[in-house]
C-alpha positions as MATLAB code, in Angstrom:
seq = 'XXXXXXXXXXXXXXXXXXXXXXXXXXXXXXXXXXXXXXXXXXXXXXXXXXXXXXXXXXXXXXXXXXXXXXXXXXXXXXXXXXXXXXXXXXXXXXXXXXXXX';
ca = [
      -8.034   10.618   52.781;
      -8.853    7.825   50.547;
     -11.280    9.869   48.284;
      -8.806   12.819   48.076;
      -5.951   10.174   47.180;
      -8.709    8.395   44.033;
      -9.416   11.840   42.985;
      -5.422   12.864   42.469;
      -4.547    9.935   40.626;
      -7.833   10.343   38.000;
      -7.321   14.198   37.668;
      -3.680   12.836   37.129;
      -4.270    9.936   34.430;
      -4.605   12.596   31.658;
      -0.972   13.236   32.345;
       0.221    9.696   31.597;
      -2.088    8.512   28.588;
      -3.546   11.719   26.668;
      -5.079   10.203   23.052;
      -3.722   12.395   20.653;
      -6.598   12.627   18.205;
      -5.370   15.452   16.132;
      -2.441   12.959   14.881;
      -4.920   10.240   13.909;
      -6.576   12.840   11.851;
      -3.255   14.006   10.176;
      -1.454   11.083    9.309;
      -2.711    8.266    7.640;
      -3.170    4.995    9.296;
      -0.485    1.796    8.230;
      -3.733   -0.219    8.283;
      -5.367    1.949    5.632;
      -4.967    1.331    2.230;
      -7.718    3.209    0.699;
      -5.978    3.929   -2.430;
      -7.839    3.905   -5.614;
      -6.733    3.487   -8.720;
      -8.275    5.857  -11.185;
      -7.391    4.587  -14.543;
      -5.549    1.336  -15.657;
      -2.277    1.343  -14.856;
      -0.300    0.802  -18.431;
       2.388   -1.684  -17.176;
       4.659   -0.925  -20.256;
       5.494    2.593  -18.907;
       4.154    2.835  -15.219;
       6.861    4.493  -12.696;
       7.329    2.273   -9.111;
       4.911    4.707   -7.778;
       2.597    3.614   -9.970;
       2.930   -0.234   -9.840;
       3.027   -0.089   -5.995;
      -0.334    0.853   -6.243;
      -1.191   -2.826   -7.895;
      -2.370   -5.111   -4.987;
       0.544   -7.637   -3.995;
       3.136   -5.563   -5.856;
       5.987   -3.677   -3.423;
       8.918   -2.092   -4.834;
      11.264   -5.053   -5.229;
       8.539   -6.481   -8.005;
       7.290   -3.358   -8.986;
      11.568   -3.197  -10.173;
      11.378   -6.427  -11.485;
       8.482   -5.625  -13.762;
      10.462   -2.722  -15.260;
      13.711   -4.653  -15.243;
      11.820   -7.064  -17.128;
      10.167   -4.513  -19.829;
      13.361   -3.075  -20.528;
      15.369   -6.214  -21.080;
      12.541   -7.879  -23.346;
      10.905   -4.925  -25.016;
       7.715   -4.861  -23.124;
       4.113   -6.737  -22.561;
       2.204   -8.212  -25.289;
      -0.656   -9.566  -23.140;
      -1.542   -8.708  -19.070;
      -0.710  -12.443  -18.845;
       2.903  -11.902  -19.852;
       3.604  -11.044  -16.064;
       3.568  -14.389  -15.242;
       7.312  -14.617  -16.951;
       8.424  -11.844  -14.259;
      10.073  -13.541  -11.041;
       7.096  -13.508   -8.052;
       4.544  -12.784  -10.169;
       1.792  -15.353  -10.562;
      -1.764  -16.141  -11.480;
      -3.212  -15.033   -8.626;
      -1.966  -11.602   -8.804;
      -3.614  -11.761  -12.272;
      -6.297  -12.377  -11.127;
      -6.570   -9.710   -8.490;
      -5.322   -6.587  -10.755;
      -6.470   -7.539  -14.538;
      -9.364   -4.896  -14.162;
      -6.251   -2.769  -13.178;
      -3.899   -3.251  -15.560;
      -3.895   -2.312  -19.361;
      -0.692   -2.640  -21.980;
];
């Protein structure tokens, strides 16, 4: 009795916890971010799309960058970033290979 009851419940385990490999295949992972950036990213006319692609940048500063273009005419230097809200030397840093104005 005891061996036919072990044998149910492991024939029935499949029913309660099948991996679902074909949707890790599918859909991307939230832990991968193996996006790679191409070209430099020109900060004086990149789209959110494109500045979310910046390490550290999400769309609330990748909106403050353009807010800030468009009220003061642009970049002059990748260090000009500094002067938007949130973005720092570090960040500068991290994307200046990235970035071109």
């Amino acid at each position: 009795m005891k061996k036919y009851l072990l044998a149910t419940l492991v024939a029935a385990l499949p029913l309660f916890s099948t991996p679902s490999f074909a949707n890790d295949i599918s859909e991307p992972s939230a832990s991968v971010s193996a996006v790679v950036i191409q070209q430099p990213i020109d900060v004086n006319k990149a789209t959110i799309e494109q500045l979310v692609l910046l390490k550290g940048i999400g769309k609330k500063k990748a909106q403050a960058i353009i807010d800030y273009r468009s009220e003061n005419g642009g970049f002059i230097s990748v260090d000009d970033l500094t002067n938007v809200k949130g973005i720092g030397d570090r960040f500068i840093e991290n994307n200046r290979h990235l970035i071109k104005i």
